[in-house]
C-alpha positions as CSV (number, residue, x, y, z in Angstrom):
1,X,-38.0,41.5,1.0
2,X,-39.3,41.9,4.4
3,X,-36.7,41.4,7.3
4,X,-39.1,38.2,8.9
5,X,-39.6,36.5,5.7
6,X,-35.6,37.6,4.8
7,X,-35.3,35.8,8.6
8,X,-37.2,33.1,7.8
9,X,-35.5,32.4,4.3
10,X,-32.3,32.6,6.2
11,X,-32.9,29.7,8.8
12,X,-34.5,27.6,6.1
13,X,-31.0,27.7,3.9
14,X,-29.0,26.9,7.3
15,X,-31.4,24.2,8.1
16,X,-31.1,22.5,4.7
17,X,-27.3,23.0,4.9
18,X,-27.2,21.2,8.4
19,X,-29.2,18.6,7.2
20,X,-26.5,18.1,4.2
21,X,-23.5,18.5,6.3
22,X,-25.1,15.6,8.5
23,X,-25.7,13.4,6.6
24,X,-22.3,13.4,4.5
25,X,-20.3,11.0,6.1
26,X,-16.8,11.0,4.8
27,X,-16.0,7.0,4.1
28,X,-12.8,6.0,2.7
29,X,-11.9,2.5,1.4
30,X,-7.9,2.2,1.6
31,X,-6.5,-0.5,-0.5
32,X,-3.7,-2.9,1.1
33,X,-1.6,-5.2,-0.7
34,X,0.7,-7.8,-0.4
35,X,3.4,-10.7,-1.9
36,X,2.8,-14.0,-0.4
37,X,5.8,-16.7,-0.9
38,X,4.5,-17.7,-4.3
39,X,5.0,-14.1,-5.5
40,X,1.2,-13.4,-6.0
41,X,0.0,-10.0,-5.1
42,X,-2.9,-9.8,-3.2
43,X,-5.5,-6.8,-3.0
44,X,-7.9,-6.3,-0.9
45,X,-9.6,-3.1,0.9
46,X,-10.4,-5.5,4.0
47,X,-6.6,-6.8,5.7
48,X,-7.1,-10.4,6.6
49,X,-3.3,-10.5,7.7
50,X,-0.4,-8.5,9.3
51,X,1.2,-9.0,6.1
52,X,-1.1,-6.5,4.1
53,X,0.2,-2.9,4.0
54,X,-1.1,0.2,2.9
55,X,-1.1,0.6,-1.0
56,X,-3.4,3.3,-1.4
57,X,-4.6,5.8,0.7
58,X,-8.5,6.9,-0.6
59,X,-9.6,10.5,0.4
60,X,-13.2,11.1,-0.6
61,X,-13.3,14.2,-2.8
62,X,-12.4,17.5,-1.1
63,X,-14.3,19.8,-3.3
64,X,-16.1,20.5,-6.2
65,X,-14.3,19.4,-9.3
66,X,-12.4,16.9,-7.1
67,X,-13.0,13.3,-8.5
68,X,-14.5,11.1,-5.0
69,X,-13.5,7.5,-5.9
70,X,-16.5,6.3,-4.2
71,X,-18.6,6.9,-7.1
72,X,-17.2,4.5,-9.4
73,X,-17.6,1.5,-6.8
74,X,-21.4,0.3,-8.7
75,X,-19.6,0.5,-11.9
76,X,-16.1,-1.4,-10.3
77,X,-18.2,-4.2,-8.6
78,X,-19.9,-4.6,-12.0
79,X,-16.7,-5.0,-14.0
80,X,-15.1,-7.0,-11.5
81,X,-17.8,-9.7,-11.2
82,X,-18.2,-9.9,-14.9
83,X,-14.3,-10.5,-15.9
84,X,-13.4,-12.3,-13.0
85,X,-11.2,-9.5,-11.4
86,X,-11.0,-8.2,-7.6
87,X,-12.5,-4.6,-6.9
88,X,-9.5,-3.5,-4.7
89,X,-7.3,-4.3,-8.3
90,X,-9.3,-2.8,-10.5
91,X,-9.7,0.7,-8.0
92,X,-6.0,-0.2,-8.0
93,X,-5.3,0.3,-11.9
94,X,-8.0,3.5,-12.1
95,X,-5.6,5.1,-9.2
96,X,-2.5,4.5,-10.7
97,X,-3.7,5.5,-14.3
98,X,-6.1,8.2,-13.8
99,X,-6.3,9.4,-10.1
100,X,-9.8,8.3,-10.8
101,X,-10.2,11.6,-13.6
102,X,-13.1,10.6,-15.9
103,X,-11.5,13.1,-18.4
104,X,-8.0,12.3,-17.9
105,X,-6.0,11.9,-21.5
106,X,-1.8,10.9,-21.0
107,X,0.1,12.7,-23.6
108,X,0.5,9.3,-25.9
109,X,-3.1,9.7,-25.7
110,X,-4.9,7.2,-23.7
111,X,-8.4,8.1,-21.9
112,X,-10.7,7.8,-19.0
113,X,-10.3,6.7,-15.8
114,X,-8.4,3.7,-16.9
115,X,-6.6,5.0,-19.9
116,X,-7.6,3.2,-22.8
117,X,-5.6,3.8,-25.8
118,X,-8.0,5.0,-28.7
119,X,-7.1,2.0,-30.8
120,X,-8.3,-0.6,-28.7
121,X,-11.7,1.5,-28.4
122,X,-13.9,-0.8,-30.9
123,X,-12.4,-3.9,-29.3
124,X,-13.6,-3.0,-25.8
125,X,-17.3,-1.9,-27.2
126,X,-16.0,2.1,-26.0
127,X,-17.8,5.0,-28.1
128,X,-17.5,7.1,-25.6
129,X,-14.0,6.8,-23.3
130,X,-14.9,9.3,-20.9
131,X,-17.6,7.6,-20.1
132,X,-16.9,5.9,-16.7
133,X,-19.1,3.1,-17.2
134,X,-17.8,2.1,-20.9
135,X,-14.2,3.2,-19.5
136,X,-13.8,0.6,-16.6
137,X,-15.9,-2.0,-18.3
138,X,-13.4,-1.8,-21.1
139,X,-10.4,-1.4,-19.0
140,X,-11.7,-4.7,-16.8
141,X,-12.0,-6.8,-20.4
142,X,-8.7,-5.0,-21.4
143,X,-6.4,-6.2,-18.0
144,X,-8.6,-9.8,-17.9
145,X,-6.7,-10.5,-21.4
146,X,-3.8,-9.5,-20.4
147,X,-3.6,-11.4,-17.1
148,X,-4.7,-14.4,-19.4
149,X,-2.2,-13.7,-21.9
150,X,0.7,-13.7,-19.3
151,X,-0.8,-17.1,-17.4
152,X,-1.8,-15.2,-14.4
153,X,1.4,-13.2,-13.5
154,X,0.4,-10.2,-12.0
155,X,3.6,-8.2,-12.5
156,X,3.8,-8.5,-16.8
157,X,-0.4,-8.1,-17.0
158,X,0.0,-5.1,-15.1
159,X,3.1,-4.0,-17.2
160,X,1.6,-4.8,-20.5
161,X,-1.2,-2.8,-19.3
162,X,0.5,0.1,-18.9
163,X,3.1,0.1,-21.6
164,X,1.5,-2.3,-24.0
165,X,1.8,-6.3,-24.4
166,X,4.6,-5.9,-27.2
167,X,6.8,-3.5,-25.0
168,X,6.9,-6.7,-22.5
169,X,6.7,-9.4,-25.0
170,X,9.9,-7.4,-26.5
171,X,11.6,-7.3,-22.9
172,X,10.4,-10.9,-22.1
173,X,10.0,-8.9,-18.6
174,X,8.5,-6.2,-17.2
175,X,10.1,-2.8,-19.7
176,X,12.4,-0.6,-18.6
177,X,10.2,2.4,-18.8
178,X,9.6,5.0,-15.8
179,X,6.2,4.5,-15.6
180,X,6.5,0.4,-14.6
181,X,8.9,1.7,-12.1
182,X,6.4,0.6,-9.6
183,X,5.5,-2.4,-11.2
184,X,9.6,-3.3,-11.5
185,X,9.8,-2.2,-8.0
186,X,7.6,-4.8,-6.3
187,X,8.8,-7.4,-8.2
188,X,12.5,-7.2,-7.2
189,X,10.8,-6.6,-4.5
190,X,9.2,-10.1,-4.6
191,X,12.2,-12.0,-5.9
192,X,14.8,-10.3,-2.7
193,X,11.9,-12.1,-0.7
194,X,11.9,-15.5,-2.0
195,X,15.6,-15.4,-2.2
196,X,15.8,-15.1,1.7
């Protein structure tokens, strides 16, 4: 190659990698939560109120292979308008389960970004769990029955969505299980609060 044209081929590759670095903007959309007086958690990536704090703290995705949350928003907003559910909840549940990991599989074998346990698959319409759109759609349809099931109480839905409705139909309460360790947390959490 001749050195002008090697010149020229040169400023055209850090032209076209200006140009991308430009117009990458790095957005993130933080989730806040809080328990009003009623015990109801509230979501929301947009604070109306000093009583919202920080739940989760989105970074866009740092590199290749990284997993940018942002992605799945079309796919969220979908599932959320169709079972009834808030986008901040549902972002919520994929961080919680999957760190938002299209191929994520737990060790008791649950799948996806929102870790769907193969024998709900035909249930949820999921061929495919890896799949993000057939994963969240799923998951939505999957958490919307169990909020239903458990008249709307936030902590046991998300409890029985993470260690199954019999664990906490068993328990009559949220399980005693490591991973609802979050989910027991913010409920005492809630109850020290209306006890005050």
């Amino acid at each position: 190659m001749k050195p002008d044209a090697r010149k020229y081929s040169l400023v055209c590759l850090g032209l076209v990698l200006v140009f991308l670095a430009a117009t990458c903007v790095n957005v993130a959309a933080d989730i806040y939560m809080y328990i009003d007086s009623n015990g109801i958690l509230h979501f929301s990536n947009v604070p109306t109120s000093s009583q919202y704090r920080l739940y989760i703290k989105e970074r866009p995705g740092l590199g290749l292979g990284t997993p940018d949350p942002r992605s799945f928003d079309r796919i969220i907003k979908e599932a959320a308008r169709t079972h009834g559910l808030s986008e901040p909840l549902i972002k919520a549940i994929i961080k919680a389960e999957s760190n938002f990991n299209p191929q994520a599989i737990s060790k008791k074998g649950a799948k996806g970004l929102m870790q769907i346990m193969p024998k709900n698959f035909n249930s949820l319409n999921i061929r495919n769990p890896f799949n993000p759109h057939e994963n969240i759609m799923g998951g939505a349809k999957y958490f919307k029955q169990m909020h239903t099931r458990y008249n709307g109480k936030l902590p046991l839905a998300l409890a029985a969505y993470n260690a199954g409705p019999q664990s906490v139909d068993k328990y009559k309460s949220i399980p005693p299980f490591p991973e609802t360790a979050l989910i027991s947390a913010l409920f005492h959490s809630r109850e020290s609060d209306r006890s005050r």
